[in-house]
Structure formats: structure tokens, C-alpha cells
C-alpha positions as CSV (number, residue, x, y, z in Angstrom):
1,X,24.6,7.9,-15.4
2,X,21.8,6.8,-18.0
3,X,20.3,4.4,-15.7
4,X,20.5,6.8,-12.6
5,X,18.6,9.5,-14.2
6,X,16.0,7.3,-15.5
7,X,15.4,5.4,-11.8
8,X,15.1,9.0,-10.6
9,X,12.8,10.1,-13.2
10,X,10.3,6.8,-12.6
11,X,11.0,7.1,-9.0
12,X,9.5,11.3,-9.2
13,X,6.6,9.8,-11.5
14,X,4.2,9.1,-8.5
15,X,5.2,12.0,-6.8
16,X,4.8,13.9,-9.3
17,X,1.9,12.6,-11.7
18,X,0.7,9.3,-10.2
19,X,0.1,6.2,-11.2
20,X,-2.6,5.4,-13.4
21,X,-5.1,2.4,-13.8
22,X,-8.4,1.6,-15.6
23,X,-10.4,3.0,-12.3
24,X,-7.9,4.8,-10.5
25,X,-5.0,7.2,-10.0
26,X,-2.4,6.2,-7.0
27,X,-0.7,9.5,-5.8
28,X,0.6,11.1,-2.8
29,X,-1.5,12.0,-0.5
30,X,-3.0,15.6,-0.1
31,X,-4.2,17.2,3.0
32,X,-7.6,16.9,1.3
33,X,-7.6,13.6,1.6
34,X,-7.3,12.9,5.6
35,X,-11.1,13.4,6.6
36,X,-11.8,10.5,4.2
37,X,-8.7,8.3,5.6
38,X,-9.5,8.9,9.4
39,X,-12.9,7.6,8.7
40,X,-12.4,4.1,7.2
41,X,-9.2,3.8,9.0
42,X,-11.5,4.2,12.3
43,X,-13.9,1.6,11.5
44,X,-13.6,-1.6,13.3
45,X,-13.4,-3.8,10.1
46,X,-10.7,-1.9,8.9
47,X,-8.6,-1.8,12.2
48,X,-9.5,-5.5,12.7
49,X,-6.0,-6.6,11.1
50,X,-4.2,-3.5,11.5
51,X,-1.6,-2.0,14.1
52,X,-4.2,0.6,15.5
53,X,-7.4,0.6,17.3
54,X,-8.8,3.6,17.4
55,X,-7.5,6.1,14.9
56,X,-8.1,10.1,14.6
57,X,-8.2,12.7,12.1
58,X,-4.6,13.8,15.2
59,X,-3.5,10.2,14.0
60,X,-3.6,10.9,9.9
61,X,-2.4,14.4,10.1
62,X,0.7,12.9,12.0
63,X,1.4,10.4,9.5
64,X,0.5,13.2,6.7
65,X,3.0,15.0,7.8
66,X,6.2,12.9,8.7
67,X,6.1,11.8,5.0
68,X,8.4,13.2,3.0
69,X,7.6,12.8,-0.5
70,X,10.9,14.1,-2.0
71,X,12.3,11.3,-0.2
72,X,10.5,9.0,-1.7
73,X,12.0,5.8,-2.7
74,X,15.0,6.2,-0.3
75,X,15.9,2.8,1.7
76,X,14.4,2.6,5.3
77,X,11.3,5.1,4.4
78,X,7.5,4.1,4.6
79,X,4.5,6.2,2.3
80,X,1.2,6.3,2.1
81,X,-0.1,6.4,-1.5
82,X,-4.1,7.0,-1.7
83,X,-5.9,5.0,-3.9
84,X,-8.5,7.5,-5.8
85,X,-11.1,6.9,-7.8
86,X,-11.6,8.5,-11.3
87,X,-13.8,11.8,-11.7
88,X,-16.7,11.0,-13.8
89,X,-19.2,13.4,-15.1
90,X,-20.9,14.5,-12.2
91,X,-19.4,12.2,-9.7
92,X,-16.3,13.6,-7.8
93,X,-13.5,11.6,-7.6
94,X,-12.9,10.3,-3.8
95,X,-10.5,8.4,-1.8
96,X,-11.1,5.0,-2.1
97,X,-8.1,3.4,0.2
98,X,-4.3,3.5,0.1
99,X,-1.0,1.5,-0.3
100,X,1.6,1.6,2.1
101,X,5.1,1.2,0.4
102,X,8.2,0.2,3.2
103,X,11.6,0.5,0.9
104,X,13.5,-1.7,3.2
105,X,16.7,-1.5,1.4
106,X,17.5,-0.2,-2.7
107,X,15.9,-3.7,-4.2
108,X,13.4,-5.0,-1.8
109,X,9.8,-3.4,-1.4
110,X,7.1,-3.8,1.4
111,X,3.7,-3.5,0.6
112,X,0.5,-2.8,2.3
113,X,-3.1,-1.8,1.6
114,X,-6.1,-0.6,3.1
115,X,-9.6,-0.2,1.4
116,X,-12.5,1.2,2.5
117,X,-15.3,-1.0,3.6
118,X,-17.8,0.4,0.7
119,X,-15.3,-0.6,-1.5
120,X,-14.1,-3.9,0.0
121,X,-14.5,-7.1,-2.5
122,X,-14.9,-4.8,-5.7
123,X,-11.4,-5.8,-6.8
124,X,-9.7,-2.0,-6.2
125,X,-7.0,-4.1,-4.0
126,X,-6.1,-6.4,-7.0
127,X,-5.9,-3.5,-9.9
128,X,-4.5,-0.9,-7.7
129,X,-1.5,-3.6,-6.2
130,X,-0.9,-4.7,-9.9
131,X,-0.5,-0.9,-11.0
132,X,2.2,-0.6,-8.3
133,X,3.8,-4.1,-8.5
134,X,4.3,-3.3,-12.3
135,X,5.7,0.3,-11.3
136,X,7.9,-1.7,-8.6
137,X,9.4,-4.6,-11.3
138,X,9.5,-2.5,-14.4
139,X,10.1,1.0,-13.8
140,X,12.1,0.6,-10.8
141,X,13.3,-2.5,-11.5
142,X,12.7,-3.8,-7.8
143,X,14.2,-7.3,-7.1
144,X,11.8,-8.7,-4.4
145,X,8.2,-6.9,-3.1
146,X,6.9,-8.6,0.5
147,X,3.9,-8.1,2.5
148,X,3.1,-9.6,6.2
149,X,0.0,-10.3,7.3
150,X,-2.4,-11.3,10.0
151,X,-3.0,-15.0,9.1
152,X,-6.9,-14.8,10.2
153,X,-7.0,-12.2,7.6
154,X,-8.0,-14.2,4.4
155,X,-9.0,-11.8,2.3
156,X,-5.2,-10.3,2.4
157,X,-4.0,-14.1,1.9
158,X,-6.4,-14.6,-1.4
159,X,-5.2,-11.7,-2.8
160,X,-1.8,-12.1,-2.7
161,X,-2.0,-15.2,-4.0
162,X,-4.4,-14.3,-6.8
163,X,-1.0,-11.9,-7.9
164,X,1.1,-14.9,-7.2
165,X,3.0,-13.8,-4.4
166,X,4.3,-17.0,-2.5
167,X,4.1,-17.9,1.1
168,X,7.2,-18.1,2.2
169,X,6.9,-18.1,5.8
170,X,4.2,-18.7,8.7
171,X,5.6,-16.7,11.9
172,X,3.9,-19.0,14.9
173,X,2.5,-16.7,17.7
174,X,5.2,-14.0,16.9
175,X,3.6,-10.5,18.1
176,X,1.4,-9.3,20.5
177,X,-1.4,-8.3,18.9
178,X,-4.7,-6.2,20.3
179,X,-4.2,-8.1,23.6
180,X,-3.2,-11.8,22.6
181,X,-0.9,-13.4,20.6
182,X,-1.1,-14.0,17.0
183,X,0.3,-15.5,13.7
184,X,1.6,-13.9,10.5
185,X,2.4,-15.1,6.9
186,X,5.0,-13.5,5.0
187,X,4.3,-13.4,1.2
188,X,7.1,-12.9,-1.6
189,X,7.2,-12.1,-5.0
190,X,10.7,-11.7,-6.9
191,X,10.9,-9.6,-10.5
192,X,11.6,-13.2,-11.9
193,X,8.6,-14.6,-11.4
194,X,6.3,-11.7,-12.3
């Protein structure tokens, strides 16, 4: 019972309060938020490696609101968690990117993330994924965390490895993808080896 109530008290933590790192606070996302989203998620660097093409403030809204956050955590349920930059003095805080989370099953994770071209290669991808891979292995005591990628997307792949995640497979020509065929890497990290 102990260890029930305090999986659902870490799991109600980012619902409820976020996460927090040195730069940033990972939360649900807010209606608010969904002007900003549409428009990194609709430039062509961002949709390069990603499912959509073209994406619209319709397309957000629609995701916005088939997420259910009470359900967050439950196995076969995806979130969006936005990736929000610290309020400073004058400066309003402002959405920076998000995480997508994928609970495939009650110990095994999928991860995602998408960051904003203006804020591409200033490391908010590696401190925000190690604010939620620590959240994963120690507060919810997660046995495995996996994300897929494009293999042409290099970036992704130097990340992940730079948080040790291992390459465990490279799926040959395995989805149509934007009008030809392509190639993705699945990465793995277990709580063992964090």
C-alpha cells in the first residue's frame, strides 16, 4: 500500500507541480501554450524527422485535448509535456519545446522530444531528457525508457548516446516515411545502467 501511494504521489507530481531543472520547468501543457507549439512544430526543420508535414494550430488543439492528464502514467497512453523556460526578471518565461512520454506497459517508457529551432544545439534536449529520465528511474522506478528514431537524424542519435542510451536495433527500410522508405534506430536504456 506504502509503495502504491507513493508511485501515485510521484506519478501526480508533473501533473501537478512539474518537473524542475536548472533552466526549465517540464509541465503539462496549457492551452496557452499551443500558438507557440503550432509554430515550431510547422517549420520544416522540425517536421523534417517527424510523423507530420504540415501542422496547424487544428492539429495542436486536437492533440491538446485528447490528453488526459489524470490519466497520466496509465499503460498504453502518450503526453505531451512542454519544455518551458524560466521567468527571469523582465523576460517571460516561453515554450521552448516538449517531451513526448508513450507508457507502453507499467515498466517500460517511450520518449520523444522536439525543440524549437532557436533553441536547437543549446543543450535544452540533454538537461530537460535527464530531468525526466531521472523522474522515470527514480521516482517511478521505470525498468526500461526507449526512443526510435529516424537514422538520418544525427542529432537525435548523439544525444542519446551522450545519456548513454544503447542502440539496440537498426530497423532496415521499415516505414514509409514522407514518400520513400526509410531506416530507424531503436535506443535503450534500462534503470540498471543509469
Amino acid at each position: 500500500m506504502g509503495s502504491t501511494l507513493a508511485l501515485s504521489k510521484a506519478l501526480h507530481k508533473v501533473v501537478n507541480n512539474g518537473l524542475t531543472t536548472q533552466h526549465f520547468v517540464l509541465r503539462p501543457f496549457q492551452r496557452a501554450d499551443l500558438e507557440a507549439f503550432t509554430a515550431y512544430r510547422a517549420e520544416p526543420k522540425v517536421a523534417q524527422y517527424q510523423s507530420w508535414t504540415d501542422y496547424s494550430y487544428s492539429d495542436a488543439v486536437a492533440l491538446f485535448e485528447n490528453m488526459d492528464y489524470s490519466q497520466f502514467g496509465a499503460a498504453d497512453t502518450w503526453f505531451q509535456l512542454a519544455i518551458v523556460s524560466g521567468a527571469s526578471g523582465a523576460i517571460p518565461a516561453m515554450l521552448v519545446g516538449d517531451l513526448a512520454l508513450h507508457f507502453i506497459d507499467e515498466q517500460q517508457v517511450e520518449i520523444g522530444f522536439t525543440i524549437a529551432p532557436e533553441h536547437q544545439g543549446k543543450h535544452v534536449a540533454f538537461e530537460a531528457v535527464s530531468a525526466l529520465l531521472d523522474y522515470l528511474f527514480i521516482e517511478l522506478h521505470k525498468h526500461r525508457v526507449i526512443a526510435i528514431t529516424d537514422a538520418q537524424n544525427l542529432a537525435c542519435c548523439r544525444l542519446l548516446e551522450k545519456l548513454r542510451f544503447r542502440r539496440e536495433a537498426h530497423h532496415v527500410k521499415n516505414i514509409f516515411f514522407k514518400g520513400a522508405w526509410g531506416d530507424e534506430f531503436v535506443y535503450a536504456l534500462l534503470k540498471e545502467e543509469y
